[in-house]
C-alpha positions as CSV (number, residue, x, y, z in Angstrom):
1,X,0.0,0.0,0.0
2,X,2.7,2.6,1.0
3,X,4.6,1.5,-2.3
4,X,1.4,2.7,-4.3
5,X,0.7,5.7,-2.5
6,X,4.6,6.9,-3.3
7,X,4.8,5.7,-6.8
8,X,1.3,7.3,-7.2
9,X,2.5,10.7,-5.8
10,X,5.6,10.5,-8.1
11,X,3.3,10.0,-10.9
12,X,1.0,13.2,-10.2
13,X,4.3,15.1,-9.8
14,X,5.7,13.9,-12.9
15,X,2.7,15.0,-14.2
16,X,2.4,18.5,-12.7
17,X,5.7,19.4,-13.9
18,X,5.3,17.9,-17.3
19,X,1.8,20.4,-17.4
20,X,4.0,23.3,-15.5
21,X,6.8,23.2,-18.5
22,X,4.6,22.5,-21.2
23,X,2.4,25.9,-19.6
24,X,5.7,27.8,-20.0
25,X,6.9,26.8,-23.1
26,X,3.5,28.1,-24.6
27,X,3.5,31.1,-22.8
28,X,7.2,31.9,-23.7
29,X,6.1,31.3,-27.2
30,X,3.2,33.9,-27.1
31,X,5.8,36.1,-25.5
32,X,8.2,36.1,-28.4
33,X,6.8,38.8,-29.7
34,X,6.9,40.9,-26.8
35,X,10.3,40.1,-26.5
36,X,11.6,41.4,-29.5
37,X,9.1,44.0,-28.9
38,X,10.9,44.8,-25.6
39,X,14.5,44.5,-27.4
40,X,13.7,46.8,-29.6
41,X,12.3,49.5,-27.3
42,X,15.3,48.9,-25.5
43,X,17.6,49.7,-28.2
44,X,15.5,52.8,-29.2
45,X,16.0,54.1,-25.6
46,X,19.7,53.4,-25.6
47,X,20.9,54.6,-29.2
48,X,17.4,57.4,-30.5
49,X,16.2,58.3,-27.5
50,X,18.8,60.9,-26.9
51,X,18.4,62.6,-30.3
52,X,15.0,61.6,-31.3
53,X,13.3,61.5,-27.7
54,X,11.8,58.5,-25.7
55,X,8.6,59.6,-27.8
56,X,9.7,59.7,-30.7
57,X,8.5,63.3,-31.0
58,X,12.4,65.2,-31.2
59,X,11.5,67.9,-28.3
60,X,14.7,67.3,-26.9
61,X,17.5,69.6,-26.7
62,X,19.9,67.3,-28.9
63,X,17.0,67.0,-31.3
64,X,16.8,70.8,-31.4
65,X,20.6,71.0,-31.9
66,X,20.8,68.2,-34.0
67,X,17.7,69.2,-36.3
68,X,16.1,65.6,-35.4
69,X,13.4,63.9,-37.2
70,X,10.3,63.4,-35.3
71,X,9.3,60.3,-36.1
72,X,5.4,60.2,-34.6
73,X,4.8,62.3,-37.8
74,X,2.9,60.8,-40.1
75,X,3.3,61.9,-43.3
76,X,6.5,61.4,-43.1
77,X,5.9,57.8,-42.1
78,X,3.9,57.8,-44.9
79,X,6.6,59.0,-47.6
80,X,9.2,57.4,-46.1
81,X,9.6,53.1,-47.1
82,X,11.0,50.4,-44.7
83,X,14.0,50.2,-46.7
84,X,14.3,53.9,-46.7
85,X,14.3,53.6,-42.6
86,X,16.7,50.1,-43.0
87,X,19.5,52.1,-44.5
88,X,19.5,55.3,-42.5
89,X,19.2,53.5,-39.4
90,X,22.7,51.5,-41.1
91,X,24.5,53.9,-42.7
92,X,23.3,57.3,-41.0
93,X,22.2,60.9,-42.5
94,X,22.8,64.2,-42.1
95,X,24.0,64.3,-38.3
96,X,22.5,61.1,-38.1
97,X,25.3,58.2,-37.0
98,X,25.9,55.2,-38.7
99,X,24.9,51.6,-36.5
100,X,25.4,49.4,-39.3
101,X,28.9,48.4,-36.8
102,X,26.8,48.8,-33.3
103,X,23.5,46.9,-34.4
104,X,23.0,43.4,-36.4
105,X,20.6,43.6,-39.1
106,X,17.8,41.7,-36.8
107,X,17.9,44.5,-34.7
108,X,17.8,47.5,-37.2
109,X,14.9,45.3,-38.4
110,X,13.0,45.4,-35.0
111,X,14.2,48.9,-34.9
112,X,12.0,49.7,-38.3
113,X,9.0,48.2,-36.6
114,X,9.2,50.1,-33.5
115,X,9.8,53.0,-35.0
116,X,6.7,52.4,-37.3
117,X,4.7,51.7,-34.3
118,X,5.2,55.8,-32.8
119,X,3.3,56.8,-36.0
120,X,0.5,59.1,-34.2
């Protein structure tokens, strides 16, 4: 009887921790997303931010300085292609650096999308 009761309660935790992992494997799939999401945002912050603004909207004094694009606007999101966005974010313009040494192209990718997603 004992020997039942304890392969019994191995078996339920076997099963609770198969159920637990397969839980988080499909919620750190649904969260891949967000990750990159959350990469991205983080790169903006660290390398725009400064010049651009955490808003995307250039009010800050660099921008002013710097005569930085504010990138919420959107007809210029609307004239302006993915590709267009690729290749400045790479090889810089005007007093805009170059990243294509700093960021891999994954990331200047996610960095396209983000920036797409300030469009107000």
């Amino acid at each position: 009887m004992e020997k039942a009761l304890s392969t019994a309660a191995l078996a339920f935790a076997f099963v609770s921790a198969f159920i637990a992992f397969a839980g988080f494997a499909n919620a750190n799939q649904n969260s891949n997303s967000s990750a990159s999401q959350n990469s991205a945002e983080t790169i903006y912050l660290r390398r725009c931010a400064s010049c651009h603004g955490k808003d995307g909207r250039a009010r800050t004094f660099k921008a002013k300085f710097n005569d930085a694009r504010d990138l919420t606007n959107w007809q210029w999101q609307e004239a302006v292609s993915d590709e267009q966005l690729y290749n400045s974010i790479m090889n810089g313009r005007g007093k805009m650096p170059a990243f294509s040494k700093k960021l891999s192209e994954s990331q200047v990718d996610a960095l396209v999308l983000y920036v797409r997603g300030l469009k107000k």
